[in-house]
Residue frames relative to the residue before (quaternion, step in Angstrom):
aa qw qx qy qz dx dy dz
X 1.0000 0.0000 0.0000 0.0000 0.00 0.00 0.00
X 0.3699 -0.7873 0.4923 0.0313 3.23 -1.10 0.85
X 0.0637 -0.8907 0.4276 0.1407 3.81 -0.69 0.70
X 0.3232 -0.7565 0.5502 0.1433 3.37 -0.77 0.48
X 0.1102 -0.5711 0.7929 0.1815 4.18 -1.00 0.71
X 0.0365 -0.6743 0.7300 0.1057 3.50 -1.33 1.00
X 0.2964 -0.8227 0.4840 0.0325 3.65 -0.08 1.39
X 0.0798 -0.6473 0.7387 0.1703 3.74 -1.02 0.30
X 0.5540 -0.6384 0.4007 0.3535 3.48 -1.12 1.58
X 0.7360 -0.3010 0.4251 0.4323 3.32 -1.34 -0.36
X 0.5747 -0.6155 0.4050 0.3563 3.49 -1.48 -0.28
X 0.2096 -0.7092 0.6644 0.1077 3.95 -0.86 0.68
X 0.8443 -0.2659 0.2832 0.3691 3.08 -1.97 0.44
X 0.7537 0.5185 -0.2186 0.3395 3.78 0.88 -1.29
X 0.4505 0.8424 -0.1822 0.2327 2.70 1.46 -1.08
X 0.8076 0.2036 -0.1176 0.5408 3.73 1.24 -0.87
X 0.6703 0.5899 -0.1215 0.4334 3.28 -0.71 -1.49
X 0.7289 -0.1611 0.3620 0.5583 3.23 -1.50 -1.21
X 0.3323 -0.7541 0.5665 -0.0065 2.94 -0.43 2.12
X 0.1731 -0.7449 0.6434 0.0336 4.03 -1.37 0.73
X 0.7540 -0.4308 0.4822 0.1153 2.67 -1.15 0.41
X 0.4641 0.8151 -0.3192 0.1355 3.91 0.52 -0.11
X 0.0216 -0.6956 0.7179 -0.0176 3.64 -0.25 1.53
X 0.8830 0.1719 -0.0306 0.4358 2.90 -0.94 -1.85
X 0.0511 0.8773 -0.3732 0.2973 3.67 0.90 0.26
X 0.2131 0.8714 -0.4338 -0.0843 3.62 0.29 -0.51
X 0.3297 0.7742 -0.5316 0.0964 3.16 0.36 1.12
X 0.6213 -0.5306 0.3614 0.4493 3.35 -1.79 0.49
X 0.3809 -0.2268 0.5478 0.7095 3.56 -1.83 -0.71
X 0.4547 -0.2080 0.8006 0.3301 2.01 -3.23 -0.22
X 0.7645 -0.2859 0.4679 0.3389 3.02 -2.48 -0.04
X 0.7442 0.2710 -0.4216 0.4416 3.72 0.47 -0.35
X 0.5843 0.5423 -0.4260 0.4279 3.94 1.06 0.01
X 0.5974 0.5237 -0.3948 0.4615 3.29 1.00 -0.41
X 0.5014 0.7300 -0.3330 0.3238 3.59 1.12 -0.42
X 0.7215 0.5198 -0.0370 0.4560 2.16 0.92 -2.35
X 0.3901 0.7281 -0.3581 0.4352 4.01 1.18 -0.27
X 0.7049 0.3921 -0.2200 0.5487 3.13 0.42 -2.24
X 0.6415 0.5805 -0.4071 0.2929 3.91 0.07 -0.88
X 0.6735 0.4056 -0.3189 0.5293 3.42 0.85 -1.41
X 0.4710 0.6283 -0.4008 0.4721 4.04 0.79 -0.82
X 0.7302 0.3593 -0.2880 0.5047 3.52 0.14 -1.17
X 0.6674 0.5353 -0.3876 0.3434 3.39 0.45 -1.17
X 0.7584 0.3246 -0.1544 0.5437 3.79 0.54 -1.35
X 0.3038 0.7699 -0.5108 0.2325 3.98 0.70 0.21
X 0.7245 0.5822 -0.0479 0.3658 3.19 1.36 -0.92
X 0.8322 0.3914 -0.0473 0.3900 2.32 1.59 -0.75
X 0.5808 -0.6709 0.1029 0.4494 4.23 -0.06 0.99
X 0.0647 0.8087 -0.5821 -0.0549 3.63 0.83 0.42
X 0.2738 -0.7313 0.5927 0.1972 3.59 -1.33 1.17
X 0.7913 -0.2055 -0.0424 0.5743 3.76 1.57 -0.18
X 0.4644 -0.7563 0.4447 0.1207 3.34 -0.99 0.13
X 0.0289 0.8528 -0.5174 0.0644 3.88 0.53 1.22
X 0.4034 -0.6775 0.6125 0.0556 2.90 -1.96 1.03
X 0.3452 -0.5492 0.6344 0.4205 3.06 -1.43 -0.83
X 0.6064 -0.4386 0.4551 0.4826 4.12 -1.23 -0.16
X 0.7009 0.4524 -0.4280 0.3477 3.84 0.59 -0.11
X 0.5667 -0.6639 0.3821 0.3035 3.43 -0.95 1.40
X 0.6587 0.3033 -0.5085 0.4643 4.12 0.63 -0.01
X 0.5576 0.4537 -0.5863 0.3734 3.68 0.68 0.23
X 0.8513 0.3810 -0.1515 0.3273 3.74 0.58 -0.75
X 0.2747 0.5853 -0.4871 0.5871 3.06 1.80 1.27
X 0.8086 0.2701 -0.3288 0.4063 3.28 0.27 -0.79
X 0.5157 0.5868 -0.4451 0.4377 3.73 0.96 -0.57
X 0.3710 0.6599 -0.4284 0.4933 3.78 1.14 -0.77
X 0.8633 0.2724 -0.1519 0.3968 3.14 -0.85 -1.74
X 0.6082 0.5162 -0.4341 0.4185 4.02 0.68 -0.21
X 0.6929 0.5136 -0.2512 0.4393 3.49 0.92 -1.59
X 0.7348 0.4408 -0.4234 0.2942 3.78 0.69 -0.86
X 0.4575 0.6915 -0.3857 0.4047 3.46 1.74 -0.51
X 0.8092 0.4200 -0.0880 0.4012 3.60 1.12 -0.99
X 0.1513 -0.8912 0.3459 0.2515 3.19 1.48 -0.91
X 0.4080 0.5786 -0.5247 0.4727 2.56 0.13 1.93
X 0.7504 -0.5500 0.3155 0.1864 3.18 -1.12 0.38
X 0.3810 -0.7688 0.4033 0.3180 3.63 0.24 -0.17
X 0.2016 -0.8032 0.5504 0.1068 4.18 0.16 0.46
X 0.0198 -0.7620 0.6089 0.2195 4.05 -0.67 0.74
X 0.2417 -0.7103 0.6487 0.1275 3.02 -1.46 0.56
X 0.4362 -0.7509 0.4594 0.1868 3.72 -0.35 0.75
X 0.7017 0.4904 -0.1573 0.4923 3.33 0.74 -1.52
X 0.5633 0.5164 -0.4264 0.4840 3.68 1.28 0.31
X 0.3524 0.7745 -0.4604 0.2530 3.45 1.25 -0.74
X 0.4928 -0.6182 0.4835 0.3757 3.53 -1.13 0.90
X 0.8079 -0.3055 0.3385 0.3733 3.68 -1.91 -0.33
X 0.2446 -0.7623 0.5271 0.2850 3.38 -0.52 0.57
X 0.1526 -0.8221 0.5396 0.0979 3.44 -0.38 0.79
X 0.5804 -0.6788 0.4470 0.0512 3.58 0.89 0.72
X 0.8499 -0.1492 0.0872 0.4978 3.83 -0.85 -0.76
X 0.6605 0.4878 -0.2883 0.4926 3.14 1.07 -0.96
X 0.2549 0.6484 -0.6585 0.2846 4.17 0.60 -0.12
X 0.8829 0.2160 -0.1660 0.3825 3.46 -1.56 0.60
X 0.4948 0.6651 -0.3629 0.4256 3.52 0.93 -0.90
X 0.6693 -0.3738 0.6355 0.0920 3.53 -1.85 0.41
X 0.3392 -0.6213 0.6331 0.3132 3.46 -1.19 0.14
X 0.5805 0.5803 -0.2665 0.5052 4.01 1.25 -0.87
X 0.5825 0.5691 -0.2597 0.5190 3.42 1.14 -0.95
X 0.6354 0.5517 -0.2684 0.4689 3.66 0.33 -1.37
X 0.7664 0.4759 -0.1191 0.4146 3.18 0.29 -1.78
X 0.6896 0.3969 -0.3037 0.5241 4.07 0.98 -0.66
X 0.7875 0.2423 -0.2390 0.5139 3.90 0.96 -0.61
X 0.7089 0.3613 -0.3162 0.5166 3.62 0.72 0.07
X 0.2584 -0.8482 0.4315 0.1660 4.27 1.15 0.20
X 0.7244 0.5667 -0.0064 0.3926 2.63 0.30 -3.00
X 0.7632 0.3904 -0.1577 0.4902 3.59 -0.25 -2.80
X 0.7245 0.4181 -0.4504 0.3121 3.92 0.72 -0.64
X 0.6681 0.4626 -0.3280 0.4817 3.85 0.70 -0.46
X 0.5662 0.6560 -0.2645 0.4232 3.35 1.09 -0.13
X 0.5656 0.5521 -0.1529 0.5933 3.14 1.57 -1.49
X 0.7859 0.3885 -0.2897 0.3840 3.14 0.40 -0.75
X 0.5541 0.6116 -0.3232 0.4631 3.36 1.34 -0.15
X 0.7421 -0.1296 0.0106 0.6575 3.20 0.73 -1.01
X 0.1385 -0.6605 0.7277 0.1224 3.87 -0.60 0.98
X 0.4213 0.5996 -0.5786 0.3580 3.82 0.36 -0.72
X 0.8386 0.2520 -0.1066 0.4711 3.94 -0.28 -1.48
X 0.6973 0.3706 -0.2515 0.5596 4.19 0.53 -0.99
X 0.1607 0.6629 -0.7312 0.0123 2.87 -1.58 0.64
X 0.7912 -0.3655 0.2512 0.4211 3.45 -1.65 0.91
X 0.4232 -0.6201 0.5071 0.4234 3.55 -0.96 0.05
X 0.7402 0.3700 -0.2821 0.4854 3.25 -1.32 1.06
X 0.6317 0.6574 -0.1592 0.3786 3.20 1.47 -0.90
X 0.4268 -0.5479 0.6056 0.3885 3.70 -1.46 -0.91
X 0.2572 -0.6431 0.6723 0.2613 3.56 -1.26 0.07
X 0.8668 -0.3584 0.2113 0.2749 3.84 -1.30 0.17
X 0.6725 0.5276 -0.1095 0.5074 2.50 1.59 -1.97
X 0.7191 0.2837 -0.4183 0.4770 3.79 0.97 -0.38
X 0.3053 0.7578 -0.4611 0.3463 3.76 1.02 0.02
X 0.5940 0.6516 0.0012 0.4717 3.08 1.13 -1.93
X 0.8673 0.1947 -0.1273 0.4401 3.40 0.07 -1.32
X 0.5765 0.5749 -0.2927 0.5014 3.58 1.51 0.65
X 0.7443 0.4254 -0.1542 0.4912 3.34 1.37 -1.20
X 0.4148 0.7630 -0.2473 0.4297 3.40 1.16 -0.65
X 0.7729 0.4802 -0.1070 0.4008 3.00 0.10 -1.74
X 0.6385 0.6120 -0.0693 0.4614 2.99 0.99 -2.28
X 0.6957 0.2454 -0.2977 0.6059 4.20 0.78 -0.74
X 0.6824 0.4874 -0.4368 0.3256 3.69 0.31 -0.05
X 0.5115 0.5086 -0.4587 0.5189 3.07 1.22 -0.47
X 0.6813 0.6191 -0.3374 0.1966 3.27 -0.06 -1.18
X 0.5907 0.6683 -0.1376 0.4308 3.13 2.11 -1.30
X 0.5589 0.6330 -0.2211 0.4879 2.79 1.35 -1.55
X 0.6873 0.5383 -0.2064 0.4420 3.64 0.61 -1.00
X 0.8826 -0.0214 0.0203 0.4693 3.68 0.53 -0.54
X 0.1925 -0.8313 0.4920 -0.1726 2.61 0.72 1.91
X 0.7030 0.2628 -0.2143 0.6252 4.05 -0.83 1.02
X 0.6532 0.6101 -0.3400 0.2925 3.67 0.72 -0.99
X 0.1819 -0.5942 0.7319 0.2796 3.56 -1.61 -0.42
X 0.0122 -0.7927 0.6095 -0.0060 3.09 -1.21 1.11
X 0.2988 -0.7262 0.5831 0.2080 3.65 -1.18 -0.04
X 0.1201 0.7872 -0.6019 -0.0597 3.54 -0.82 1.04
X 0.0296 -0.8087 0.5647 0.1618 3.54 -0.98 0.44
X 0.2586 -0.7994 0.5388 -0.0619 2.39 -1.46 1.70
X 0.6407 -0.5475 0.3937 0.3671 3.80 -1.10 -0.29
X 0.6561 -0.4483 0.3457 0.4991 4.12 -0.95 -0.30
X 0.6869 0.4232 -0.3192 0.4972 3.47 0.49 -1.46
X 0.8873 0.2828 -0.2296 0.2828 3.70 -0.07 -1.05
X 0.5638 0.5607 -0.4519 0.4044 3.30 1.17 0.57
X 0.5302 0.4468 -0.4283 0.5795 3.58 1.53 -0.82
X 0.6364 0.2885 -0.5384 0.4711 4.54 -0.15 -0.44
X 0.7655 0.3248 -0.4884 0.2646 3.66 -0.16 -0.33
X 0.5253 0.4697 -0.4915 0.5117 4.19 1.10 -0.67
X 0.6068 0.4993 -0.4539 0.4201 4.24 0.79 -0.33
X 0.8356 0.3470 -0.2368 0.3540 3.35 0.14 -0.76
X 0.4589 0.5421 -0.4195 0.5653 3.46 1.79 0.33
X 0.6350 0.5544 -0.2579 0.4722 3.54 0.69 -0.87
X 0.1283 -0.8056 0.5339 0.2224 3.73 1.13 -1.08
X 0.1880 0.7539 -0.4987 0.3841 2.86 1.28 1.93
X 0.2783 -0.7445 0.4374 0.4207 3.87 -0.23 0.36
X 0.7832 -0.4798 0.1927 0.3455 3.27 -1.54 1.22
X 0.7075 0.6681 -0.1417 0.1820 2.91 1.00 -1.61
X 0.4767 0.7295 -0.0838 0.4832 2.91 2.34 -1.16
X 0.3565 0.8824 -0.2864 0.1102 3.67 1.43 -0.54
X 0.6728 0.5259 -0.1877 0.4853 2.92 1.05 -1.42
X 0.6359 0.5498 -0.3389 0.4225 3.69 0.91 -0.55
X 0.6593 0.3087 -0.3783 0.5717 3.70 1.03 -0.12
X 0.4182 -0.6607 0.6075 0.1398 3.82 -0.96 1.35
X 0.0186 0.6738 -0.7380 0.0317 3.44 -1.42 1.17
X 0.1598 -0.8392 0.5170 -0.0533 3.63 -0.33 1.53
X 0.4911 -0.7023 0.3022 0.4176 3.50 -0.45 0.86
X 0.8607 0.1225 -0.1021 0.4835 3.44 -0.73 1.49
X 0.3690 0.5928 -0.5687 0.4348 2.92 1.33 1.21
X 0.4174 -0.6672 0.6037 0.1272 3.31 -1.73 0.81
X 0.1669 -0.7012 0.6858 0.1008 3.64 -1.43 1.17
X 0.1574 -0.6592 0.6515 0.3409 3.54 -1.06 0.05
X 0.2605 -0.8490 0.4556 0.0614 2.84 -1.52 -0.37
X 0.1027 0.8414 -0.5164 -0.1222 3.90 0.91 -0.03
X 0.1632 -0.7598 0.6175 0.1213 3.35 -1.83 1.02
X 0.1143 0.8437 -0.5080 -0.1308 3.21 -1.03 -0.23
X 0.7790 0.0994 0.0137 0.6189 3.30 0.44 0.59
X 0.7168 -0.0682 0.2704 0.6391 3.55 -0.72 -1.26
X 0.5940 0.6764 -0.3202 0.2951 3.08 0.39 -1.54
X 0.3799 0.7577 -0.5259 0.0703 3.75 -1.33 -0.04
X 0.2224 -0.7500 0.6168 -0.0877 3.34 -0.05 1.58
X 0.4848 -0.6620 0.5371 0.1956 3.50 -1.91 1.33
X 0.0608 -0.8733 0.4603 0.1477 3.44 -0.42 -0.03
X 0.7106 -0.0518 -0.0078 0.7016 3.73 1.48 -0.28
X 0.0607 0.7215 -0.6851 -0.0799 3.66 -0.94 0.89
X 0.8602 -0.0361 -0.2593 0.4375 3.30 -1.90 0.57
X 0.0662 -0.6528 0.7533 -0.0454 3.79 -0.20 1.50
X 0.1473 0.7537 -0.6405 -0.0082 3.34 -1.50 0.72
X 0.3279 0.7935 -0.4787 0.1836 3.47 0.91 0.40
X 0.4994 0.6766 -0.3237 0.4336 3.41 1.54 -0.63
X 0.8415 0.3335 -0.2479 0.3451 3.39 0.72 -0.25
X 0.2647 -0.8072 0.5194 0.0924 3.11 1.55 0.86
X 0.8837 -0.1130 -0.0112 0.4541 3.60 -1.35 -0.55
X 0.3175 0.4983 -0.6442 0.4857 4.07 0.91 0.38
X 0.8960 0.2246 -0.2723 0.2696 3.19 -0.55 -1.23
X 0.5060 0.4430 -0.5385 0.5077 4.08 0.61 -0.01
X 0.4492 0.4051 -0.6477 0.4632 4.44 0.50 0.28
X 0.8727 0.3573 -0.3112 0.1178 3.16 0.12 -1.49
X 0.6571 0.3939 -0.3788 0.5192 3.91 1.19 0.05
């Protein structure tokens, strides 16, 4: 059996406060995500990682950084992990959204599965990109421990669609910056085993709430 850390990066500027919007986005960590990095690092030091994948966005591969040098190795991007495209709404507020977009925003929230921002992606293609994209990965390192870091939106549709939770249900599974999922594979097969672990960050995380 195989395991997977499915990682939410660390914390950026967006990250608190006057919350944004932030797929394709590319921002860096802040100083308290970069912490949060060294924490998960410490946390998985121990542990037999055969590599350590990212996505193309620089807060996903800050923190893959700080895992891989613990292990030596190299980091590996995967695209098809790439957070939600969010399309018009990128950068926006959640207050923002809601005052110029009324209608597509209560809607969304009804059914994100089928709507998505304009310009954007809805759930269901989220889904039919990420999916694939960690199984393969599985498929690859069979027996192994790996580390992938991923983003907020696409780590709660993928711990849903392992769970055979509907999509729509997302928001109900918390993805805190630099929280750790496990995972065990085996085959097809692939069962959850811990979602949003944050104990590793001991006094990081009491800054961040």
């Amino acid at each position: 059996m195989g395991r997977i850390y499915l990682i939410r990066h660390g914390a950026t500027v967006w990250s608190y406060g006057d919350q944004r919007y932030c797929g394709s986005t590319d921002l860096e960590l802040s100083e308290q995500g970069l912490r949060e990095a060294e924490r998960i690092a410490d946390r998985l030091a121990n542990e037999s990682l055969a590599t350590v994948y990212a996505t193309p966005l620089v807060r996903s591969r800050q923190t893959a950084e700080a895992v891989a040098k613990r292990h030596h190795v190299q980091v590996e991007i995967v695209t098809d992990l790439r957070e939600a495209a969010y399309g018009d709404w990128e950068g926006l507020n959640y207050a923002e959204v809601a005052a110029r977009y009324p209608d597509l925003d209560d809607e969304r929230m009804r059914n994100p599965a089928e709507l998505a921002p304009p310009s954007g992606e809805n759930l269901n293609e989220l889904i039919g990109r990420a999916v694939p994209a960690l199984m393969m990965i599985a498929k690859h390192h069979i027996e192994e421990q790996i580390a992938v870091v991923g983003h907020n939106t696409v780590n709660r549709v993928l711990l849903c669609h392992f769970l055979e939770v509907p999509v729509a249900h997302y928001k109900r599974i918390v993805q805190s910056p630099a929280a750790i999922n496990v995972l065990e594979f085996a085959g097809d097969s692939m069962q959850v085993i811990t979602i949003n672990d944050t104990c590793h960050l001991g006094s990081v995380a009491f800054l961040e709430f």
